[in-house]
KOLDREN-875310 format. One line per 2 residues: number of its first residue (from 0); for each residue x, y, z of C-alpha. Coordinates in nm, 4 decimals. Layout:
REM KOLDREN-875310
NUM	X,Y,Z ~ ...
This chain:
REM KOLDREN-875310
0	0.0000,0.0000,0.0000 ~ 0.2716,0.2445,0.0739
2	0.4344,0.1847,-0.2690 ~ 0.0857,0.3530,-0.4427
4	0.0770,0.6452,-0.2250 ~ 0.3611,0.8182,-0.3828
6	0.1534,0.7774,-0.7370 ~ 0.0218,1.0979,-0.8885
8	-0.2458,1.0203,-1.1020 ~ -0.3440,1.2090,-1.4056
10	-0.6554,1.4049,-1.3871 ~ -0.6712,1.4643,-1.7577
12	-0.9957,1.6072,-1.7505 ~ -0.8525,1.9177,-1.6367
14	-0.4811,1.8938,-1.8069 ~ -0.6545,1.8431,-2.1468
16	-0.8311,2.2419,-2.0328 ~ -0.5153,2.3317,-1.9861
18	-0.2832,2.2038,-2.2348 ~ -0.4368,2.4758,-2.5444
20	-0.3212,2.7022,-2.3510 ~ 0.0351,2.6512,-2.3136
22	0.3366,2.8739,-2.3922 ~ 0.0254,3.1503,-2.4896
24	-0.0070,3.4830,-2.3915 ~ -0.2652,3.4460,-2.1254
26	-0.2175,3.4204,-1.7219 ~ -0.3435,3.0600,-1.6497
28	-0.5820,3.1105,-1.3210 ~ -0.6719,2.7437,-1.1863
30	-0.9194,2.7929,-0.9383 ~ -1.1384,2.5960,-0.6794
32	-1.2135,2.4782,-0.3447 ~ -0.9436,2.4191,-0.0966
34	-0.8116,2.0283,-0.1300 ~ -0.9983,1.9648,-0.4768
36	-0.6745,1.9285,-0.6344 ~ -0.5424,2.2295,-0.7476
38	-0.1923,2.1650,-0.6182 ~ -0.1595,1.8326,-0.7588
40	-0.2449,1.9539,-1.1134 ~ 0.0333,2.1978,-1.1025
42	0.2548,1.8951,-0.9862 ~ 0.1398,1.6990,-1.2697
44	0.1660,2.0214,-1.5121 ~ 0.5374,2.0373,-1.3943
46	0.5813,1.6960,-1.4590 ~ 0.4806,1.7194,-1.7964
48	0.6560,2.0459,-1.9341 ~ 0.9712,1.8281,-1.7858
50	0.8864,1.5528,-2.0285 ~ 0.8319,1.7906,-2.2860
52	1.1997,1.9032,-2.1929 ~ 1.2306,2.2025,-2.0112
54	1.4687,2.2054,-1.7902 ~ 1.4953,2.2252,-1.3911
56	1.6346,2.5989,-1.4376 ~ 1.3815,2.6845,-1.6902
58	1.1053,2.5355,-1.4065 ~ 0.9842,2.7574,-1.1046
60	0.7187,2.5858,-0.8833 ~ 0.6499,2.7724,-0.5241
62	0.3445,2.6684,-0.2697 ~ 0.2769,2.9533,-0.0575
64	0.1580,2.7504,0.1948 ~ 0.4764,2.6212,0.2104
66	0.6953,2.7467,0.5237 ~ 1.0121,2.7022,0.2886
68	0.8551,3.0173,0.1017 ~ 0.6960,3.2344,0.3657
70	0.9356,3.5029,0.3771 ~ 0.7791,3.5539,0.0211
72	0.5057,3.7483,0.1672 ~ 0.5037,4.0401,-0.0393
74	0.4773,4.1534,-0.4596 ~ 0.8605,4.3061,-0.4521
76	0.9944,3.9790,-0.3001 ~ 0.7857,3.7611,-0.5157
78	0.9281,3.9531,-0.8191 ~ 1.2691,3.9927,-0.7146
80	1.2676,3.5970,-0.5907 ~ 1.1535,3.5241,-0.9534
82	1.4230,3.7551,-1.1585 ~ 1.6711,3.6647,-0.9523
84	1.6249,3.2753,-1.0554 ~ 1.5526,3.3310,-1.4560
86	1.7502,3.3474,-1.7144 ~ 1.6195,3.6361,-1.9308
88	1.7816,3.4409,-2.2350 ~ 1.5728,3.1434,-2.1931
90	1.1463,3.0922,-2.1622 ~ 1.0793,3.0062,-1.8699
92	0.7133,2.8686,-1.6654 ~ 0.6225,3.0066,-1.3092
94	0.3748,2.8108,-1.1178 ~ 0.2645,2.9332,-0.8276
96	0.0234,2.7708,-0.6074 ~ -0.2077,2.9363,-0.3960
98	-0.1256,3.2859,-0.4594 ~ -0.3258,3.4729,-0.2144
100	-0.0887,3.4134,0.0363 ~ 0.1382,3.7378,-0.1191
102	0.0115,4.0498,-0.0617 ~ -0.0499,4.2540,-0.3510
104	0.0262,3.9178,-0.5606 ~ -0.1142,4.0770,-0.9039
106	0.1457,4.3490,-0.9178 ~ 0.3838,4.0832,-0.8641
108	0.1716,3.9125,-1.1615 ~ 0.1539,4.1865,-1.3736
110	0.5287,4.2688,-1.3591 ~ 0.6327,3.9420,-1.4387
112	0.4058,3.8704,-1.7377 ~ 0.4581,4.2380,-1.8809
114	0.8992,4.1985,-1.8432 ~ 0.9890,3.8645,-1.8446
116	1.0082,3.5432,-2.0915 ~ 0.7497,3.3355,-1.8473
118	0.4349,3.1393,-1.9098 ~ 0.2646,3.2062,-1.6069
120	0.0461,2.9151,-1.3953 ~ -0.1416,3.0410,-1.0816
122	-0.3945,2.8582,-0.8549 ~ -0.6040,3.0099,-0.5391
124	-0.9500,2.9498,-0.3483 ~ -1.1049,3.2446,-0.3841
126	-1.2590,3.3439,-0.7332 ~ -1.3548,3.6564,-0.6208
128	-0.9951,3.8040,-0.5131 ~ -0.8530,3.6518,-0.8144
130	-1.1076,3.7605,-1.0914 ~ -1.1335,4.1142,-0.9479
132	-0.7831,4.1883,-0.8617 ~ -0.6638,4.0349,-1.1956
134	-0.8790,4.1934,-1.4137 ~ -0.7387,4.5536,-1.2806
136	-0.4114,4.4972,-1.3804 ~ -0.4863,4.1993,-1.6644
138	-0.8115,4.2491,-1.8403 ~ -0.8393,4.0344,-2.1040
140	-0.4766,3.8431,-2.0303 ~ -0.5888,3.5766,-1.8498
142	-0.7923,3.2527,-1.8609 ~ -0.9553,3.0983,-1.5534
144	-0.9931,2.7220,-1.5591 ~ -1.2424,2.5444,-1.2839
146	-1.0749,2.2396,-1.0911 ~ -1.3356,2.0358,-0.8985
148	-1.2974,1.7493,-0.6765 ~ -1.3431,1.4153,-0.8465
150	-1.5861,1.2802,-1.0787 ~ -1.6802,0.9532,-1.0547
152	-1.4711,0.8323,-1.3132 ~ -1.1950,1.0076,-1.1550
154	-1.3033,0.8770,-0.8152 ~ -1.2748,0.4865,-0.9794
156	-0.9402,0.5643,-1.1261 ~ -0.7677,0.6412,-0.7474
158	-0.9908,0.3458,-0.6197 ~ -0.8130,0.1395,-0.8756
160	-0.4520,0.2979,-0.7134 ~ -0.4941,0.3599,-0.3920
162	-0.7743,0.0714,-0.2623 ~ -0.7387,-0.2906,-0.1595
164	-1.1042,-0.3309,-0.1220 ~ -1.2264,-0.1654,-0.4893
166	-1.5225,-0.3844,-0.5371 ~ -1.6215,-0.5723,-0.8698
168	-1.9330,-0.3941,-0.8501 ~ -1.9976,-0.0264,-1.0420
170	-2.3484,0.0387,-0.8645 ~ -2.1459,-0.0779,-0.5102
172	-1.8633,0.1943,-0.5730 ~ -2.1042,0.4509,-0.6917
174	-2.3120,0.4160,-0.3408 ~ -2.0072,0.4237,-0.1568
176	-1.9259,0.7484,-0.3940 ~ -2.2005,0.9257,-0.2873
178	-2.1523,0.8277,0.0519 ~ -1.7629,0.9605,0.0286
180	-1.7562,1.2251,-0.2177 ~ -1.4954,1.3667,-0.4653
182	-1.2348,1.5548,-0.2485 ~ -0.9217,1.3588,-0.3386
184	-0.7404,1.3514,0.0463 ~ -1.0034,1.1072,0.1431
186	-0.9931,0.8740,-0.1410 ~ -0.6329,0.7944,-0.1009
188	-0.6956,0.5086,0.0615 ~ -0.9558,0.3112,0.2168
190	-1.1302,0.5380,0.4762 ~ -1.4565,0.5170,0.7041
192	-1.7193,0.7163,0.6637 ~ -1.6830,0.8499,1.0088
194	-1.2985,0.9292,0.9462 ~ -1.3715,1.0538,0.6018
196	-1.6402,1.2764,0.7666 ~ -1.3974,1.4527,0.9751
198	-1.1697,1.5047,0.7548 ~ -1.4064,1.6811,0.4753
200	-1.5023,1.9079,0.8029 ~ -1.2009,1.9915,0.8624
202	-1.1391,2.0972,0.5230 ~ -1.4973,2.2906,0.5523
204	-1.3876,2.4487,0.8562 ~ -1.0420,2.5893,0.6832
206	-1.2272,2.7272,0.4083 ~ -1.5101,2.8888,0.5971
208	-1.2352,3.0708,0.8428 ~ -0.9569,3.1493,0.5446
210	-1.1757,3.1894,0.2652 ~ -1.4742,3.3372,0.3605
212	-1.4191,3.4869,0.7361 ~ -1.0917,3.6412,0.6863
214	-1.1266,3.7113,0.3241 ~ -1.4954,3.8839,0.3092
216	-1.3866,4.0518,0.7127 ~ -1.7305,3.9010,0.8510
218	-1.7691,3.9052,1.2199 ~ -2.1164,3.7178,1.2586
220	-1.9601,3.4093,1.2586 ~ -2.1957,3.1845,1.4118
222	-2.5061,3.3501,1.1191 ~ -2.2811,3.2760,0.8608
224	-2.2732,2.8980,0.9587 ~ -2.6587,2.9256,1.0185
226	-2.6883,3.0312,0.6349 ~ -2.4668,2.7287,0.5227
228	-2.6774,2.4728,0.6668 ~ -2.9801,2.6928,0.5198
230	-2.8183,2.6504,0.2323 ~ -2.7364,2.2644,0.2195
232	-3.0587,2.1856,0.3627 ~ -3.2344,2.3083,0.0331
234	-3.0129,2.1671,-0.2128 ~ -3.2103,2.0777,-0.4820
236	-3.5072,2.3401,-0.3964 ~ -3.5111,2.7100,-0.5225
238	-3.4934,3.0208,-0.3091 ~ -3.4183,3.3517,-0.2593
240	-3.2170,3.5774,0.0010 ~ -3.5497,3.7162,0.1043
242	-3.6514,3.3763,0.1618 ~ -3.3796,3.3300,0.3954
244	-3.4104,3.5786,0.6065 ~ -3.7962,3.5329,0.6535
246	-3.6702,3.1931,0.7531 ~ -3.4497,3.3207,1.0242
248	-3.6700,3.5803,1.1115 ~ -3.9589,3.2898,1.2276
250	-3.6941,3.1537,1.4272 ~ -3.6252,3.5227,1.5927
252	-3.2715,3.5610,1.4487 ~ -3.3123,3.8870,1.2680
254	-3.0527,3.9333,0.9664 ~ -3.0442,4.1750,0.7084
256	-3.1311,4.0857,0.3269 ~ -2.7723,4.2745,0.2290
258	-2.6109,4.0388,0.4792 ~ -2.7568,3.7181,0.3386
260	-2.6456,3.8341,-0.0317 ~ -2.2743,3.9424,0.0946
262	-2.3124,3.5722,0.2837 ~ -2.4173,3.3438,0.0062
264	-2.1174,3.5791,-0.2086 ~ -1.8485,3.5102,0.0016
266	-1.9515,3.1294,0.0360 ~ -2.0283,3.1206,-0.3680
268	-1.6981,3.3294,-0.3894 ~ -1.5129,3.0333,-0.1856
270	-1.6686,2.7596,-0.3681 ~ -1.8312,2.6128,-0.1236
272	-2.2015,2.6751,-0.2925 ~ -2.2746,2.7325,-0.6432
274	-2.5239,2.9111,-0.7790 ~ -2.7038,2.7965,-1.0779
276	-2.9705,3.0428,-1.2177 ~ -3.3475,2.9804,-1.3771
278	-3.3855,2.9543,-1.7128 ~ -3.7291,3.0574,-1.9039
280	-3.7938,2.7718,-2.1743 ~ -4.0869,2.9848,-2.3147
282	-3.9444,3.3166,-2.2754 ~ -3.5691,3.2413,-2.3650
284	-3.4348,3.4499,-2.0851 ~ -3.2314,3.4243,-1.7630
286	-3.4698,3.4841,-1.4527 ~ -3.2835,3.6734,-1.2117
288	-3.4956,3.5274,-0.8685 ~ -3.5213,3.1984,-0.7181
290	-3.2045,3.0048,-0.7893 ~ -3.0822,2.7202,-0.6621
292	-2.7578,2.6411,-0.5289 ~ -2.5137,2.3398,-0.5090
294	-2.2741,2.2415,-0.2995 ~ -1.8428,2.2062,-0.4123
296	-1.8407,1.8199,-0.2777 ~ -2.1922,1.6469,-0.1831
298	-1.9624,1.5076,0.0866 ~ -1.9459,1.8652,0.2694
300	-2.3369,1.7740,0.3477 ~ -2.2872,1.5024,0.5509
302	-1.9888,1.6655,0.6920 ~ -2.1654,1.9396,0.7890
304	-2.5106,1.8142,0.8938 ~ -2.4631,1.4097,0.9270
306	-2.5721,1.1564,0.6748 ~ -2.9733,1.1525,0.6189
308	-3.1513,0.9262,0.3901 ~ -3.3810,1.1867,0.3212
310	-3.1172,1.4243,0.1267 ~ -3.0311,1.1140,-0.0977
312	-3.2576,1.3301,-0.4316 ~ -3.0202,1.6453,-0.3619
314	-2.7155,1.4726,-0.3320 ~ -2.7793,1.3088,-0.6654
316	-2.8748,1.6530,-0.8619 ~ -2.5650,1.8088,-0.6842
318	-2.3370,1.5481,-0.8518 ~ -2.5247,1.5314,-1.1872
320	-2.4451,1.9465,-1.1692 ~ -2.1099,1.8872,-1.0676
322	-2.0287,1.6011,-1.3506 ~ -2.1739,1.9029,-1.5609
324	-1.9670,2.1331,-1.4835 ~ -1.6586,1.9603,-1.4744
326	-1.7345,1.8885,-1.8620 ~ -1.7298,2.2239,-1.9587
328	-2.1223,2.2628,-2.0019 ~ -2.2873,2.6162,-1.8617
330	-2.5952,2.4803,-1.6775 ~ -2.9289,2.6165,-1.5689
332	-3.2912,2.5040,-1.3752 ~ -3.5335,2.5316,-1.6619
334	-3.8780,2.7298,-1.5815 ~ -4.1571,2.6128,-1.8101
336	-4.4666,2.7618,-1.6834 ~ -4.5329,2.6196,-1.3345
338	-4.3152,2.2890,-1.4226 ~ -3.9204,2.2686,-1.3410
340	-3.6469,2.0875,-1.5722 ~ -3.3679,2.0224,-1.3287
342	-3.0843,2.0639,-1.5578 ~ -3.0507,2.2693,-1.8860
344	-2.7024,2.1720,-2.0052 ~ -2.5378,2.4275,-2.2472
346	-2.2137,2.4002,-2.4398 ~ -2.1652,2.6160,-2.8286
348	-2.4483,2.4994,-2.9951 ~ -2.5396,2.1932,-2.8319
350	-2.8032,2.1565,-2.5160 ~ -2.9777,1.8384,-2.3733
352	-3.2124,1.8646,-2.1094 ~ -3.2017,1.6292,-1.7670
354	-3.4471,1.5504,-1.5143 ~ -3.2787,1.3668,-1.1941
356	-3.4832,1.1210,-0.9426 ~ -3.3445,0.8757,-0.7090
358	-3.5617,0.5705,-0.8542 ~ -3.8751,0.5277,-1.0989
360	-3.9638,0.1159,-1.1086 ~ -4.2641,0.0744,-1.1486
362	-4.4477,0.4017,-1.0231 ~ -4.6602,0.5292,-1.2966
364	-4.7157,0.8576,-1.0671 ~ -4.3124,0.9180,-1.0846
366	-4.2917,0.8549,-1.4381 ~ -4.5591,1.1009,-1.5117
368	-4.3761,1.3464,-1.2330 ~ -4.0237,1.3161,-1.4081
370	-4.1593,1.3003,-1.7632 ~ -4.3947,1.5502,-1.8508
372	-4.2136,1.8946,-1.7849 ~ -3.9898,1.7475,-2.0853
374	-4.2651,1.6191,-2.2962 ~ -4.3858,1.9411,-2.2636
376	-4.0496,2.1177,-2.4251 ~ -4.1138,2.1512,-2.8259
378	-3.7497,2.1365,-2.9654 ~ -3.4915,1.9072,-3.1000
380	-3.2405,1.8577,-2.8384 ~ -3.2271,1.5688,-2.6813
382	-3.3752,1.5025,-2.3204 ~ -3.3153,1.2507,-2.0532
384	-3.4056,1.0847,-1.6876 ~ -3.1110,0.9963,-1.5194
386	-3.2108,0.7988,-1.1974 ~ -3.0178,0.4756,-0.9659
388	-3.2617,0.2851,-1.1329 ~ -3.0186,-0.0292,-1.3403
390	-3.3171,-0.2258,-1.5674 ~ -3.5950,0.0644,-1.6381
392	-3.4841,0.1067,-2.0053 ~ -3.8094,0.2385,-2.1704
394	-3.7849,0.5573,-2.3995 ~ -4.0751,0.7800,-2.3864
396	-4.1402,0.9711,-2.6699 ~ -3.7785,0.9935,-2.7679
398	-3.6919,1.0769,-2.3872 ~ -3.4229,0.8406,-2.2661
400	-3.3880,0.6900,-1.9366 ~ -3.0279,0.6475,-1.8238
402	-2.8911,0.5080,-1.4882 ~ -2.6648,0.7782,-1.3250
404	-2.3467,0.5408,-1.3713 ~ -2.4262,0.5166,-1.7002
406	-2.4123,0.8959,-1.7614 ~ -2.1386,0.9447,-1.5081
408	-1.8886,0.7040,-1.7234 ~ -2.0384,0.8459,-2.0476
């Protein structure tokens, strides 16, 4: 076992976003949740510019969480660290992994990629610090690429590596899957729930205090925490700010509308939730009230709030959106009339449509339920049911049905 820790798997699904984008004239920006992976990518990235042969000189990796490099605290160091290790001759590749660390890390940034021969790499856990401070002193110089903990295929692939009990079964490791989650530290080897548990809290816990607290200067603690388990306690429904503070005002906890907005920012901000907006089928337009919002790992659920049978419909949308995502796709909740698609799934000129239920079997009142908002859509693109169910296999007027492993290894 301790001769496949010190394997670094691939994660192609986010090296292949990458990869266009070498030696161009763009600031890479990975971003994402703390431990989804961001660090390991870089590794990886590293790895593979040495193959492509650039050489250990040519090569600066620095993790700012790293006490080798926290005298680096500052833009002049970082720059004068940098020049000082470059040849000016040669093209050279910083990567620099969780950048937020430096203060006033864009000038740094923007000095480097305006007067040196560098393609730059730079990875952090707060979207909002990098896309605002970057575009100031970048606009239109930099590309931001997503990293999310792991898909299920990706989650299968480190069972394969890391596991001694990786059962024969796909629907057995997609339970366990949903019962585990996606953030890599936990899926090194073979876990308990319970252990896994703590440590996706603890991971919860650094990101609330570092990337949230600290970062948006919130004081109210203890509401902010209230608004998270708001928050993953209606995964799957829609709402609105309003609707959570009339929630907290019934239980006598006043808190301001602006508050709950500058809240669910900083958490969105953090990647803890993401929002995903309506979408008007009829109208063709963005509704601006009512969204819904997902979670970075379904794992941070039971974390957070225990395991509960009950949640088993959200966690299952959360990872459909997540798979989603993580493919590239721009995704809304569809609005048609007073029926809801759960998924509108949006890439260039292609879209599909997706309704997500735990099972149908033989329940003509479910099929009816999960059918008939996308009967009801008059277009082209194709539209599916994606449920645990293994043998249901009837199409319904050209909607398919397709079992979530099925459409998670698709």
């Amino acid at each position: 076992m301790r001769g496949k820790e010190t394997v670094l798997l691939k994660r192609d699904l986010y090296l292949d976003k990458i990869r266009p984008f070498i030696d161009k004239p763009l600031v890479k920006v990975l971003t994402g949740m703390r431990r989804s992976g961001k660090s390991s990518i870089l590794e990886l990235l590293k790895k593979e510019l040495g193959e492509r042969g650039v050489g250990s000189d040519c090569l600066i990796f620095i993790n700012f969480e790293n006490l080798d490099f926290i005298d680096i605290d500052s833009a002049k160091k970082l720059d004068l660290y940098i020049k000082e290790r470059i040849d000016p001759q040669k093209h050279c590749y910083l990567l620099l992994d969780e950048i937020q660390e430096v203060k006033d890390w864009e000038k740094a940034v923007n000095s480097l990629f305006s007067s040196t021969n560098t393609d730059i790499y730079i990875t952090g856990s707060n979207s909002r610090l990098l896309s605002s401070e970057l575009s100031t002193f970048l606009a239109g110089r930099y590309v931001e690429i997503n990293i999310g903990t792991l898909s299920f295929s990706e989650y299968l692939d480190f069972r394969k590596t890391y596991s001694d009990k990786l059962s024969g079964d796909r629907n057995e490791e997609l339970k366990r899957y949903i019962r585990i989650g996606g953030f890599p530290v936990v899926n090194l080897t073979d876990y308990t729930y319970e252990t896994s548990y703590k440590i996706v809290r603890d991971i919860y816990d650094s990101a609330i205090l570092r990337d949230t607290v600290e970062r948006h200067g919130i004081r109210n603690i203890e509401m902010l925490k209230r608004v998270v388990k708001f928050v993953f306690d209606n995964i799957g429904n829609t709402f609105s700010a309003k609707k959570v503070a009339d929630y907290f005002k019934s239980q006598q906890r006043r808190v301001d509308l602006n508050t709950v907005y500058n809240y669910l920012d900083a958490l969105e901000s953090a990647f803890i939730i993401r929002k995903v907006s309506r979408y008007d089928v009829q109208g063709k337009s963005i509704l601006k009230t009512n969204e819904k919002y997902y979670i970075g790992d379904h794992s941070l659920l039971y974390a957070v709030m225990g395991f509960k049978d009950r949640s088993i419909s959200g966690v299952l949308e959360n990872i459909v959106y997540s798979e989603l995502i993580s493919r590239g796709y721009e995704v809304y909740v569809g609005k048609l009339g007073g029926k809801e698609i759960d998924f509108i799934a949006v890439k260039g000129e292609y879209k599909f449509y997706i309704q997500v239920s735990y099972l149908i079997g033989d329940s003509e009142e479910i099929i009816e339920r999960e059918y008939r908002p996308l009967l009801k859509i008059r277009d082209h693109y194709p539209k599916y049911v994606v449920t645990m169910d293994s043998f249901f296999q009837d199409t319904v007027e050209g909607i398919r049905h397709v079992s979530l492993a099925d459409f998670l290894l698709n």
